[in-house]
Each structure stands twice: as structure tokens, then as C-alpha cells.
Backbone bond lengths (Angstrom), bond angles and torsions (degrees), N, CA, C in turn:
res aa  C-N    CA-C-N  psi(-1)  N-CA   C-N-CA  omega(-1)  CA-C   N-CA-C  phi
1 X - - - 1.443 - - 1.522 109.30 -
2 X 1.261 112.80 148.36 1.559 116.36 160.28 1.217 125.57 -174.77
3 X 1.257 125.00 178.05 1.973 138.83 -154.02 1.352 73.06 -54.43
4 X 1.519 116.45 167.33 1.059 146.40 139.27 1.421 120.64 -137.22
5 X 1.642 116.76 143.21 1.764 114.68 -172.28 1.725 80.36 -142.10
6 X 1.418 93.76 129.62 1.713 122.33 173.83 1.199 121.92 -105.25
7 X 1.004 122.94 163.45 1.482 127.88 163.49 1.442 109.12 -165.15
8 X 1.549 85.55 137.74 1.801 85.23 -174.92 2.146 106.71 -150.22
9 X 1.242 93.10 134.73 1.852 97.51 -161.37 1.696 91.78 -75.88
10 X 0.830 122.52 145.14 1.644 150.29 -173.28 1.470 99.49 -94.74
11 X 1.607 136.30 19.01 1.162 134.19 173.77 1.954 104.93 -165.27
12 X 1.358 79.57 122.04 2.106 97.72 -178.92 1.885 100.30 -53.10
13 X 1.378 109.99 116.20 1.446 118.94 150.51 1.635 116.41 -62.37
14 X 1.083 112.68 85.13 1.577 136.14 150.01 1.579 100.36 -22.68
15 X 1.252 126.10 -67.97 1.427 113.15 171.01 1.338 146.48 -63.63
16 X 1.391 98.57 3.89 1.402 122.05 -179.79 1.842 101.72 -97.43
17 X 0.928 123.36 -11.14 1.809 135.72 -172.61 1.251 95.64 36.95
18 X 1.217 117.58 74.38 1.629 130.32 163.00 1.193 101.64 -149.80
19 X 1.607 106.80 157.49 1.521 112.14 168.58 1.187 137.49 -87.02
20 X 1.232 101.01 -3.11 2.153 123.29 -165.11 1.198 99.28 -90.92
21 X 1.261 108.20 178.19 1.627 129.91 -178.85 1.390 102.72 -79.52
22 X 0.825 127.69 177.64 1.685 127.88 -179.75 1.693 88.67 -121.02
23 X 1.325 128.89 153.30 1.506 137.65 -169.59 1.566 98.37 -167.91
24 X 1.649 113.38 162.39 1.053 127.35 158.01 1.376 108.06 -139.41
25 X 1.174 117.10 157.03 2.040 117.45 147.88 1.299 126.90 -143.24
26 X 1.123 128.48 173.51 1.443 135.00 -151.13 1.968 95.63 -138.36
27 X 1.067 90.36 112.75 2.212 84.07 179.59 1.703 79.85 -112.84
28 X 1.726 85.97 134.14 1.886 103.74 169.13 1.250 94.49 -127.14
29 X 1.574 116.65 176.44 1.381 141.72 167.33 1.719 122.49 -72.30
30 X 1.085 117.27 -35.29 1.626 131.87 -158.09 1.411 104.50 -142.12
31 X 1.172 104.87 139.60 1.535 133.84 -166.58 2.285 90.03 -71.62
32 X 0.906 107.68 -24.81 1.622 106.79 -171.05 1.386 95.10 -85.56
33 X 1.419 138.27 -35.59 1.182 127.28 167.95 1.637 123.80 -73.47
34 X 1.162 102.52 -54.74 1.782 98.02 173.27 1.548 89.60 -39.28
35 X 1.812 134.70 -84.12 1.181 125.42 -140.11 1.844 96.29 -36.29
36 X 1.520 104.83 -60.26 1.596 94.70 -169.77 1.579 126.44 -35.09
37 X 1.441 89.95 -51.52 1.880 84.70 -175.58 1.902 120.16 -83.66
38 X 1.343 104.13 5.23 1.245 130.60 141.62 2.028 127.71 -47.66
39 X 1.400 84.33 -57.34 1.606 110.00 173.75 1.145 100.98 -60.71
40 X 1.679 113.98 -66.00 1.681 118.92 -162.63 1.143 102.19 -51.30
41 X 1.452 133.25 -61.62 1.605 147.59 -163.26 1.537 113.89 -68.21
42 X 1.238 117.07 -23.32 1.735 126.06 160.07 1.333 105.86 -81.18
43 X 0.799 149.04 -31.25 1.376 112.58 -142.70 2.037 92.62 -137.28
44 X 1.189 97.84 56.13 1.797 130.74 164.53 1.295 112.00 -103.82
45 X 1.161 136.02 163.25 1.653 154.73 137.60 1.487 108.19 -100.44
46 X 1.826 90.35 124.35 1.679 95.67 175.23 1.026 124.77 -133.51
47 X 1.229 134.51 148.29 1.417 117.95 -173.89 1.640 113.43 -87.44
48 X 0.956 123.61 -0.43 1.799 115.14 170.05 2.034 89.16 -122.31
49 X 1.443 90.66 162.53 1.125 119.61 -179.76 1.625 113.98 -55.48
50 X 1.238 116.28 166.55 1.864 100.34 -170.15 1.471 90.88 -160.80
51 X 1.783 140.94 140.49 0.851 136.41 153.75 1.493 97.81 -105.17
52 X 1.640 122.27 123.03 1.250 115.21 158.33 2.036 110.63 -82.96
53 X 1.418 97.43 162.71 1.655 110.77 172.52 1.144 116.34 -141.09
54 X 1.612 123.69 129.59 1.554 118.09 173.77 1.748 94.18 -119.27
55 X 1.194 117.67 131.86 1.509 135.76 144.43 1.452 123.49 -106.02
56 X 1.424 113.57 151.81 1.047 124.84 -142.32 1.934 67.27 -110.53
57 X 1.815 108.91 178.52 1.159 124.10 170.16 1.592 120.08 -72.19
58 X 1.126 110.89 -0.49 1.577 116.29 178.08 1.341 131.01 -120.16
59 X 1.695 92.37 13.00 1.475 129.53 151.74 1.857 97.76 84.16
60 X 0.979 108.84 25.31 1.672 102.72 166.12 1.328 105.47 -110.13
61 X 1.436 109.48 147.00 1.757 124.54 161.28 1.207 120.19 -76.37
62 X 1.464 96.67 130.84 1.625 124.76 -164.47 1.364 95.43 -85.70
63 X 1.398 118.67 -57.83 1.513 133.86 -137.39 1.599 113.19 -148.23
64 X 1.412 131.25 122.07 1.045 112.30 -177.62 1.953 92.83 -144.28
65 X 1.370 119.58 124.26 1.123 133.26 150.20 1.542 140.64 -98.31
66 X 1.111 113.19 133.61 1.513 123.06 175.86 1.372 111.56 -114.94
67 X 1.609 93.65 110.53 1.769 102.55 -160.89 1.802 92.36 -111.23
């Protein structure tokens, strides 16, 4: 099991010729690393909408932003 930090754009990339959201995530070991790449992934300016997600290893959400 481990942290997981998400991100996922709130609007379909047309140039991607798919219908889904476009997303990434990052799975770490330790609650001190997710926070970091937590940090990194907040604290951007973007021009499309972004829901970040942190889960913990026991699969519940810690943290959820709408940037």
C-alpha cells in the first residue's frame, strides 16, 4: 500500500482524441513525501481547472482541493 497524490483537469483535452479527463498520480511510501508532492502540485497557477487528491495507504482521502 501507499500515499497517493492525484491530479486530474476538470476539462477533456480535445487533442488528446479521448473523452476522459486527463489525470496523473504519484504513489510514495511515507506520509512526509506525499505531503511534499502535495506542496509541489498546490502551489502552481493554471490555466484550466485541477482537482488535486491525497489518499492515505488505507485508501481513504486525506485532502482534496479545487484549484
Amino acid at each position: 500500500m501507499s500515499w497517493v497524490v492525484r491530479g486530474q483537469f476538470s476539462q477533456v483535452n480535445v487533442g488528446l482524441g479521448g473523452d476522459e479527463c486527463e489525470w496523473s498520480a504519484v504513489h510514495v511510501d511515507t506520509q512526509e513525501e506525499a505531503e511534499a508532492w502535495w506542496n509541489c502540485r498546490v502551489n502552481h497557477s493554471r490555466s484550466q481547472r485541477v482537482v488535486h487528491t491525497l489518499w492515505n495507504p488505507q485508501g481513504e482521502v486525506v485532502r482534496v482541493l479545487f484549484q
